[in-house]
C-alpha positions as CSV (number, residue, x, y, z in Angstrom):
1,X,18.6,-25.5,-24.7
2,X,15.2,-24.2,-22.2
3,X,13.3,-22.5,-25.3
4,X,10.5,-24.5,-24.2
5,X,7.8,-25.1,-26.9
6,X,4.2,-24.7,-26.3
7,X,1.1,-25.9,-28.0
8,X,-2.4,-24.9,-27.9
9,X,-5.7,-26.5,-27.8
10,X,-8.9,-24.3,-28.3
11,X,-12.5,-26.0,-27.6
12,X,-16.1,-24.5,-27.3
13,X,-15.5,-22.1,-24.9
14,X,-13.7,-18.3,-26.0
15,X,-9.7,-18.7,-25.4
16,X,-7.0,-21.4,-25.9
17,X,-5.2,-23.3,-23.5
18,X,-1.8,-23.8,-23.5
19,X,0.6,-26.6,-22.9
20,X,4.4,-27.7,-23.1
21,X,5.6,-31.5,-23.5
22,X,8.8,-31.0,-21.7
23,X,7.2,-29.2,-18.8
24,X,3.8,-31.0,-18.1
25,X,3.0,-29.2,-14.9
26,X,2.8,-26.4,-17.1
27,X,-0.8,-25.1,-18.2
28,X,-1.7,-22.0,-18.6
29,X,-4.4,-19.6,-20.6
30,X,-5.1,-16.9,-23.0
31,X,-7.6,-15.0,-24.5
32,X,-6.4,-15.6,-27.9
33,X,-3.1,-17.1,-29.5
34,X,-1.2,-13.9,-28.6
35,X,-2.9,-13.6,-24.7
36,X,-1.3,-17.0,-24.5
37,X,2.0,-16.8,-25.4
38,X,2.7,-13.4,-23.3
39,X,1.1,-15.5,-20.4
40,X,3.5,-19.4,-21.4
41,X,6.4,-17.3,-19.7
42,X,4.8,-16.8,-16.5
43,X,3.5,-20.4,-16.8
44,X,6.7,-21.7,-17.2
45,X,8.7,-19.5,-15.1
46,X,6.1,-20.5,-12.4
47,X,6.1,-24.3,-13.1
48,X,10.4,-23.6,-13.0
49,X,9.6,-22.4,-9.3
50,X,7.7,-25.9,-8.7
51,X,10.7,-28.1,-9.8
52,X,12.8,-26.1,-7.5
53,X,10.3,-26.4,-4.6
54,X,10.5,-30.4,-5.2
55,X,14.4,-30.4,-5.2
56,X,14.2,-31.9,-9.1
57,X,16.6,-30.7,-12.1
58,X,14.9,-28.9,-14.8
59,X,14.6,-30.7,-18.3
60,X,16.2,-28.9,-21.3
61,X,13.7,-28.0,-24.4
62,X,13.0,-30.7,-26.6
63,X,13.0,-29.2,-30.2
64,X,9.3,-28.1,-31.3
65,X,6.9,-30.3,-33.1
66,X,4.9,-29.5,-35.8
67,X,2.2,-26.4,-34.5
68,X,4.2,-25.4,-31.7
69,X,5.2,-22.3,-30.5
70,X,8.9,-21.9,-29.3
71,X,9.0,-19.3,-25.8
72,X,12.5,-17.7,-25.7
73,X,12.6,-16.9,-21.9
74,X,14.9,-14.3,-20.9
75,X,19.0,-14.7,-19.9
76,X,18.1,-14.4,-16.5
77,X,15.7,-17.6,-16.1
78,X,17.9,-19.3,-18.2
79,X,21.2,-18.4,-15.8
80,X,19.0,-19.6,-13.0
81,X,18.5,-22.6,-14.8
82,X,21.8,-23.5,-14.9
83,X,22.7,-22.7,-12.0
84,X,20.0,-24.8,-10.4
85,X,20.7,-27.9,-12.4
86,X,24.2,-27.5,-11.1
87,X,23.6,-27.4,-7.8
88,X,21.1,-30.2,-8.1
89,X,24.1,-32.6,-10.1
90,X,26.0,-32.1,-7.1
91,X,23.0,-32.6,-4.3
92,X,23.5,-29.5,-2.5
93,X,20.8,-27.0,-1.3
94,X,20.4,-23.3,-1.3
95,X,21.9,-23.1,2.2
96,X,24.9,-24.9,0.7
97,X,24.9,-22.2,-2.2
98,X,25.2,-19.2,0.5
99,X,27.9,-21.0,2.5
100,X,30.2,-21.0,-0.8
101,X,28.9,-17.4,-2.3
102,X,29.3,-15.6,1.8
103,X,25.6,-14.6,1.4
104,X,22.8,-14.1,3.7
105,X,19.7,-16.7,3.1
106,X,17.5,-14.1,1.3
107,X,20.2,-13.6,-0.9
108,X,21.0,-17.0,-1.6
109,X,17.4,-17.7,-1.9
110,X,16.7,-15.1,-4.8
111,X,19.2,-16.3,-7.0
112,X,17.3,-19.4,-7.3
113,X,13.9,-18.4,-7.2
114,X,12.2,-18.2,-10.8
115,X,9.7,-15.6,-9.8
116,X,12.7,-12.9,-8.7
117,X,14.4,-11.1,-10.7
118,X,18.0,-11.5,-10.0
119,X,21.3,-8.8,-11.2
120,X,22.9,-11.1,-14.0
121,X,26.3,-10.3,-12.2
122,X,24.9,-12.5,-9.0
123,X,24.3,-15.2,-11.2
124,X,28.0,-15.2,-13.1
125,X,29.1,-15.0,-9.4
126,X,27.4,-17.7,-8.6
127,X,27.8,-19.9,-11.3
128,X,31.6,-19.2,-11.3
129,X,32.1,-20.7,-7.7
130,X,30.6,-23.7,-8.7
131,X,33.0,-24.0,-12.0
132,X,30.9,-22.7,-14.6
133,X,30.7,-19.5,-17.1
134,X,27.8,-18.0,-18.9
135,X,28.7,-17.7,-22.9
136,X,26.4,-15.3,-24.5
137,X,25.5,-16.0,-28.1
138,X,23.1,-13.8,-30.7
139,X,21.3,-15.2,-33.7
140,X,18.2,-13.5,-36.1
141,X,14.9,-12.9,-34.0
């Protein structure tokens, strides 16, 4: 659903950039192929913080293409996801979020912000009052 694949284009100078088709703020960099993949979750992480910062609802994953690299981000992000999405299908804002959760602003705040790590019990909280539940799957790595 948001394992976001990259791709990678090297040229005449050392490294490889990186980009994602369902994310094309995204671009990022690497040394080398591995450099770049520990360095697409920041990337997309940080471009996550951008959509939020322009009030817009964050794609799902496409599936990958030929070449591509699929970046599993962690349970967290992907809570945060879905909680932002939600609150964005029903046009409210974070200060509408901390009226309904009885939270301060910072509070209310973290729990959408990409670049914070936030308790994953927050985020069932959260997603709860707005009539939703996290389901927790595991398939081979």
């Amino acid at each position: 659903m948001y394992d976001y694949a990259i791709r990678f284009e090297w040229d005449d100078s050392p490294g490889v950039a990186v980009f994602c088709r369902d994310l094309p703020e995204l671009n990022s960099y690497g040394d080398d192929r591995d450099h770049a993949i520990r360095e697409a979750q920041d990337a997309i992480e940080t471009t996550l913080s951008l959509y939020a910062d322009q009030r817009r609802s964050i794609p799902q994953a496409s599936a990958p293409q030929d070449g591509e690299h699929v970046v599993h981000l962690p349970m967290v992000t992907v809570a945060k996801i879905v909680l932002w999405n939600t609150m964005m299908e029903r046009d409210m804002r974070k200060a509408d979020l901390c009226r309904l959760l009885g939270v301060h602003q910072a509070q209310g705040d973290r729990l959408v912000d990409f670049l914070h790590t936030s308790k994953m019990e927050q985020l069932e909280t959260a997603l709860s009052a707005l009539g939703r539940r996290l389901a927790v799957s595991v398939e081979a790595a």
